[in-house]
Structure formats: structure tokens, C-alpha cells
C-alpha positions in Angstrom: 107.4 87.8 124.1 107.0 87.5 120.3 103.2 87.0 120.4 103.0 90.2 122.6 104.8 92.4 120.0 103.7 90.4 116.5 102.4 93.7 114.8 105.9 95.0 115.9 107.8 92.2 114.4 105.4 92.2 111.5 106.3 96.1 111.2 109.9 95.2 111.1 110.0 92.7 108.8 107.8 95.0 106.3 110.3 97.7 106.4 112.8 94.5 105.5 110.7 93.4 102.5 109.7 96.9 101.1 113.4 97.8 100.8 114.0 95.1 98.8 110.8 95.8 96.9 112.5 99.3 95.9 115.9 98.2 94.8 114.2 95.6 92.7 111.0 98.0 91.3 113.7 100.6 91.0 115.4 98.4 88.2 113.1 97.2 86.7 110.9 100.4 86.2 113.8 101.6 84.4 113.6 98.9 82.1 110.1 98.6 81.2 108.5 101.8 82.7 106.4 102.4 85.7 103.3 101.3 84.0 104.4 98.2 83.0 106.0 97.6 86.5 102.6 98.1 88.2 100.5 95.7 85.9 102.8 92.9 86.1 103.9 92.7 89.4 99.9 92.7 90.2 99.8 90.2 88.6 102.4 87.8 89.8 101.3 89.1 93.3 97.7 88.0 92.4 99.3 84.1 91.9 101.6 84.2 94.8 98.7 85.6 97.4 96.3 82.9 95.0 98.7 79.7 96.0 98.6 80.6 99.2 95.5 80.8 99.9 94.8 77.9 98.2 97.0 75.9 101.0 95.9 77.7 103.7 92.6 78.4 103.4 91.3 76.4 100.5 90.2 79.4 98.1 92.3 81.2 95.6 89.3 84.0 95.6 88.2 85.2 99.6 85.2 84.5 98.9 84.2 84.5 102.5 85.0 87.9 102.9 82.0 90.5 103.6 80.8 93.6 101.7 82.1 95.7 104.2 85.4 93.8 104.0 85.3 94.4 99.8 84.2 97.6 99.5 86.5 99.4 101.8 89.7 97.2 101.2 88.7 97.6 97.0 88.7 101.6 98.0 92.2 101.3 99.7 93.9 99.1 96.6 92.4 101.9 94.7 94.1 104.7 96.5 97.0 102.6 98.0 98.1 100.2 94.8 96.6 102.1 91.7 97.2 105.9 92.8 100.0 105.9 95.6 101.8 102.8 93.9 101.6 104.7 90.2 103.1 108.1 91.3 105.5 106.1 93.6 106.7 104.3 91.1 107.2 106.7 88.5 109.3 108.2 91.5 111.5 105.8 91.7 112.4 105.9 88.0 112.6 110.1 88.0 114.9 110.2 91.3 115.6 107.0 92.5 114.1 104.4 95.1 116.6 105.8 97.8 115.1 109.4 98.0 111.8 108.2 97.3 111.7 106.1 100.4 112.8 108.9 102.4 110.1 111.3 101.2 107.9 108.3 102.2 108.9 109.0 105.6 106.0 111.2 105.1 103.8 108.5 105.1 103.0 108.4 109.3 102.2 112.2 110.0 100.0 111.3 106.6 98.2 108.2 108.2 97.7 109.9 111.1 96.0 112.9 109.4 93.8 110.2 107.3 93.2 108.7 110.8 92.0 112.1 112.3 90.0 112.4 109.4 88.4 108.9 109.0 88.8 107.8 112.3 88.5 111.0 114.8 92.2 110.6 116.2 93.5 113.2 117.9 96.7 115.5 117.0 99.4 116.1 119.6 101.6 118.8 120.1 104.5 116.3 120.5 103.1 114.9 117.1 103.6 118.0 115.3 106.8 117.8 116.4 107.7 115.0 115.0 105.8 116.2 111.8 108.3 119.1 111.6 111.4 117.1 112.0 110.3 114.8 109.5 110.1 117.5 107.3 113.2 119.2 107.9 115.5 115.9 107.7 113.7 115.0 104.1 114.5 119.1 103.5 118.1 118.3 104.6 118.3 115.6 101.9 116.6 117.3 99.2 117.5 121.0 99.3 120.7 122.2 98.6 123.0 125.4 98.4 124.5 126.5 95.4 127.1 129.6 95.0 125.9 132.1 92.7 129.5 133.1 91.6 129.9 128.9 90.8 126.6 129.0 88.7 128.5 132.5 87.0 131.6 130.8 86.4 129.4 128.0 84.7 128.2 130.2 82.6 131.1 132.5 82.0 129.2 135.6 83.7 129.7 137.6 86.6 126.5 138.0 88.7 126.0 141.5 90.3 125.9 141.2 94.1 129.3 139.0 94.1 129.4 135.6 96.1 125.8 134.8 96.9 123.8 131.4 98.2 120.8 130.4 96.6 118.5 127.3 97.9 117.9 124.7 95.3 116.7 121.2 94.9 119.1 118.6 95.0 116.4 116.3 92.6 113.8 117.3 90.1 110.6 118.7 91.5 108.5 116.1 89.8 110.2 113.1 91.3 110.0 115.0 94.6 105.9 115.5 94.1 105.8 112.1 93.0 107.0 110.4 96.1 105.0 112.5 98.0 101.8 111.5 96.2 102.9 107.9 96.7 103.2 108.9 100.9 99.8 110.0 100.5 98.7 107.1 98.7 100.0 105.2 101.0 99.0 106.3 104.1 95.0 106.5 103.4 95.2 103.2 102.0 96.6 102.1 104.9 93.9 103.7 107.5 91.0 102.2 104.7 92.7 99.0 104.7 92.9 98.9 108.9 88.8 100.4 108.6 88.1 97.8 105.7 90.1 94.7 107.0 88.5 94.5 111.1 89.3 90.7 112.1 89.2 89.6 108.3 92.7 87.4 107.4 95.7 90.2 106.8 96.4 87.8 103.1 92.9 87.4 101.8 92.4 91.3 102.7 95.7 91.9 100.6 94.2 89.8 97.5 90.9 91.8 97.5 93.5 94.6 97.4 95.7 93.0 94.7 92.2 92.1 92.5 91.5 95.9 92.7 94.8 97.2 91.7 95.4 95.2 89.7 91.9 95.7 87.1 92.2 99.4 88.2 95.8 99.5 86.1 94.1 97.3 83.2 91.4 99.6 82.3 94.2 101.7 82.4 96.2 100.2 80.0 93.0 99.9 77.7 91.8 103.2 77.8 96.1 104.0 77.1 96.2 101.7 75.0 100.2 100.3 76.2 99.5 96.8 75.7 102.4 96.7 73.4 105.0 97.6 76.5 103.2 94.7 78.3 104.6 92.7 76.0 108.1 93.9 75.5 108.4 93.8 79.7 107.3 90.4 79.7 109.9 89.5 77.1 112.8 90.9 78.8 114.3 88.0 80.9 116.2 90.6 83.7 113.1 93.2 84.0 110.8 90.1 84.9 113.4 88.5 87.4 113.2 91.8 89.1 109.7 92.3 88.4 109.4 88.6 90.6 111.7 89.8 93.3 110.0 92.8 93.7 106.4 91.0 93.9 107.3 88.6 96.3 108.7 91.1 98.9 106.0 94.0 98.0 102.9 93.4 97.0 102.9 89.6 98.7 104.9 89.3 102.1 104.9 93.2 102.6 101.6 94.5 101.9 100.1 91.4 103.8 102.6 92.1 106.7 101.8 95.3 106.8 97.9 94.7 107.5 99.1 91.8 109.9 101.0 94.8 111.7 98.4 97.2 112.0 95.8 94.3 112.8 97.9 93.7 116.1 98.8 97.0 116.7 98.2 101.0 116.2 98.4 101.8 112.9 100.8 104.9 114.0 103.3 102.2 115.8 103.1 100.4 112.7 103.8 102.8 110.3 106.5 104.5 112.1 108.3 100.9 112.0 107.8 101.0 108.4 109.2 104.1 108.2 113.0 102.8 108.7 113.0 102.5 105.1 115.4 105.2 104.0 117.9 103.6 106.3 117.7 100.3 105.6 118.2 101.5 101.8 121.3 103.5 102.1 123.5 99.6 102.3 122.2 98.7 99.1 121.6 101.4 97.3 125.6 101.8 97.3 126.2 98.6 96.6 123.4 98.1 93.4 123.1 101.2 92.0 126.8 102.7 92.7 125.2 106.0 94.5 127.2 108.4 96.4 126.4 109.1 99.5 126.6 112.3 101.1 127.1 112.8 105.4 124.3 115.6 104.7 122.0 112.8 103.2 123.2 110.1 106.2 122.2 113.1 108.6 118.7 114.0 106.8 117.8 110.5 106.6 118.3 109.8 110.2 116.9 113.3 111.1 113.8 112.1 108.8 113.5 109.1 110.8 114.2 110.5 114.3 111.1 112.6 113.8 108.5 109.6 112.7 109.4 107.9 115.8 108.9 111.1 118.3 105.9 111.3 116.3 103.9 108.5 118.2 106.3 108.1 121.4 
């Protein structure tokens, strides 16, 4: 039964890790800024993936691994780890990990457009379906209606027209285009990581990923020149015990899980697994970070999800 359904499983236990990878990215981030967050926990990634390859297959550095295998898996940590990961992170600080992860829910209709793209896969009807809903359960979350006459008595003014509605966003645009740039991200490096990876070992492929990132964010920091908040993160003890957490369970056991998923099964069944994300957050996003949660937002999020799983039914 479980060898049947291991990219299932894997899925599952990815959605587990990358929620984890949130809360504790969210915190730290806020500490020692997005930038910072992505170098370092690269890093530490780099050394966890590193001993374990080490015991398992007797080479910190895959080694083995083809070009085909490096140049396509380099592409993806470049689009996945250095552009997704940067404008998801930067997210999380501007509107939170919670909403974040729900505008990620974006991320399967995205892989399966990259798929279409890269890999000729065809579009569905019922897919578009689940496209929409997606769309209108994040739209649930992040849109909201405002009275006019409240936004006069603010103000102290009296609007000509009398009570009125008017649609506004519940967050900041940016954060909102943030998260959605990190979906993107995500998803292509996912199909170029599936394209890149073939029958190569789910870990190593993750440290070619890791090695990419992870000098794609230091000539970064070089040409930025931010080597000084390097130094302060690294200093601060409760940053860098989040900064650990969140390696561990992201770039480590979830990024490598996640190409272990998609190596034993569709990349659309995989990523719509992943995508249970903004529910699994809800639990500890009240209990960490103290958020209030709205039945509109319980609805959207579950609306949000609904729709990634009709998507590849």
C-alpha cells in the first residue's frame, strides 16, 4: 500500500514540513530580513543535505550526477530558490506566512501551465475550473468590502452618494504580488526540477539545487553589498534557531520530498497535495503569531483548496 502511493505520502509529508518552514521563515525574516533569511538558511541546508549524503551515498558533492542533471536542476534552484524563494520571502515578512501560503495555492494551475509549456500537457475544461475557484477562494481571503459612509466618518466627511460599498484589499498589494511571484517561482522550478532530476536521487538533485541558490544569493549579496546583515543575523541567537528550524523542514526534508513526490508521481497530484498548506497553517498561525481569524478567511482558504484538488481530479 505505502510503496504504491510514496509520491503521495511524500506530497503529504511536504505540505507538513513546508508549514513549519513558514512559521519559522516568517519569524525569522522579520528579524533579520528576507535576504539574510535566504543566504543562511542555504547554507545550513547545503550542510544538512552535505551529511547526508555523506552517509548515504559517500559524497558531500553529487558528483555522479550528469550535465543534463546540473544544468537543468542549476536552472530550477535559480528560478525556484533564488527568484520564487526571494519574492516569497519578502512576502512573508510584508503580509504574513499565512496569506502567503494561500496565494501559493496558485502554485498547481502554475505548474501545470509551465508543464503545458515545457512539457506539451494538455489543459482541461475541468482544470480551468479548478483554476477559477482557486482564484476566487484566495479573492475571498484577500479582498474586502469597506463602507464608504465608515471611511467618511473616519475622516469626518460626508461622501456624496450616501452609504456606498467599495472593494478593497484586505493586505498590501505588494505582499500580495510577492506571493504570487513566489507561486510562479515555484511552480517552473518544480516542472525544471521533474525535467532536470529523470531517475537521478531526489537529495543529491536538491543539493545541486541548494549549491545554485545558494551562490545565486551571494553574488547577490556582493554586488548589494549586505554582508554586514549577514553578520548581525548570524549573531542573533533566536533568528538562527529559527533560521535552523526552518532549514531543516524547507530547503532539506521538503524540497527533497517534494522531488521524491513528483519522481513517483504526476507532478499535478503532487503539487495539489502540497497545496494544503494554507490549512495546515491556520492551527499555528493562531497559536504563534496571535492572528485573528476570520470565518471569511476559513471559507476562502478551503474554497482555495477545494479548487487545486478539482483541478487534477
Amino acid at each position: 500500500m505505502f510503496q504504491s502511493h510514496i509520491g503521495e505520502y511524500a506530497a503529504l509529508l511536504t505540505a507538513v514540513f513546508w508549514t513549519i518552514t513558514a512559521i519559522a521563515f516568517e519569524s525569522a525574516g522579520k528579524k533579520v530580513g528576507s535576504l539574510s533569511t535566504n543566504l543562511i538558511r542555504l547554507f545550513l541546508a547545503f550542510v544538512f543535505i552535505g551529511i547526508y549524503s555523506q552517509i548515504t551515498r559517500g559524497s558531500i558533492i553529487p558528483f555522479d550526477a550528469s550535465a543534463h542533471n546540473w544544468i537543468w536542476l542549476s536552472l530550477s534552484g535559480l528560478v525556484g530558490f533564488v527568484i520564487g524563494d526571494l519574492l516569497l520571502f519578502e512576502a512573508y515578512v510584508v503580509i504574513g506566512s499565512r496569506i502567503s501560503m494561500l496565494i501559493m495555492s496558485l502554485t498547481p494551475p502554475i505548474t501545470a501551465f509551465f508543464g503545458w509549456i515545457i512539457l506539451g500537457e494538455i489543459l482541461t475544461p475541468q482544470n480551468f475550473l479548478g483554476m477559477f475557484l482557486t482564484i476566487l477562494g484566495i479573492m475571498i481571503v484577500v479582498l474586502d468590502r469597506k463602507s464608504k459612509t465608515k471611511n467618511a466618518k473616519e475622516k469626518h466627511t460626508h461622501p456624496p452618494g450616501g452609504n456606498k460599498n467599495k472593494i478593497k484589499l484586505s493586505y498590501p498589494i505588494l505582499g500580495i504580488l510577492l506571493a504570487f511571484g513566489g507561486a510562479v517561482g515555484q511552480g517552473a522550478g518544480l516542472v525544471l526540477s521533474k525535467y532536470g532530476m529523470q531517475d537521478f536521487d531526489p537529495f543529491a538533485a536538491t543539493q545541486i539545487r541548494v549549491i545554485t541558490g545558494f551562490v545565486g544569493f551571494t553574488i547577490l549579496f556582493v554586488f548589494m553589498k549586505r554582508w554586514k546583515r549577514i553578520i548581525e543575523a548570524v549573531k542573533n541567537k533566536k533568528a538562527m534557531t529559527r533560521l535552523s528550524i526552518g532549514a531543516l523542514f524547507g530547503p532539506f526534508l521538503g524540497v527533497s520530498f517534494s522531488l521524491l513526490s513528483v519522481k513517483h508521481t504526476t507532478t499535478g497530484v503532487a503539487s495539489t497535495i502540497m497545496a494544503i498548506v494554507p490549512v495546515l497553517i491556520i492551527p499555528p498561525a493562531i497559536i504563534f503569531f496571535k492572528e485573528k481569524i476570520t470565518f471569511k478567511e476559513v471559507i476562502g482558504s478551503l474554497v482555495a483548496v477545494g479548487g487545486v484538488v478539482l483541478f487534477f481530479m
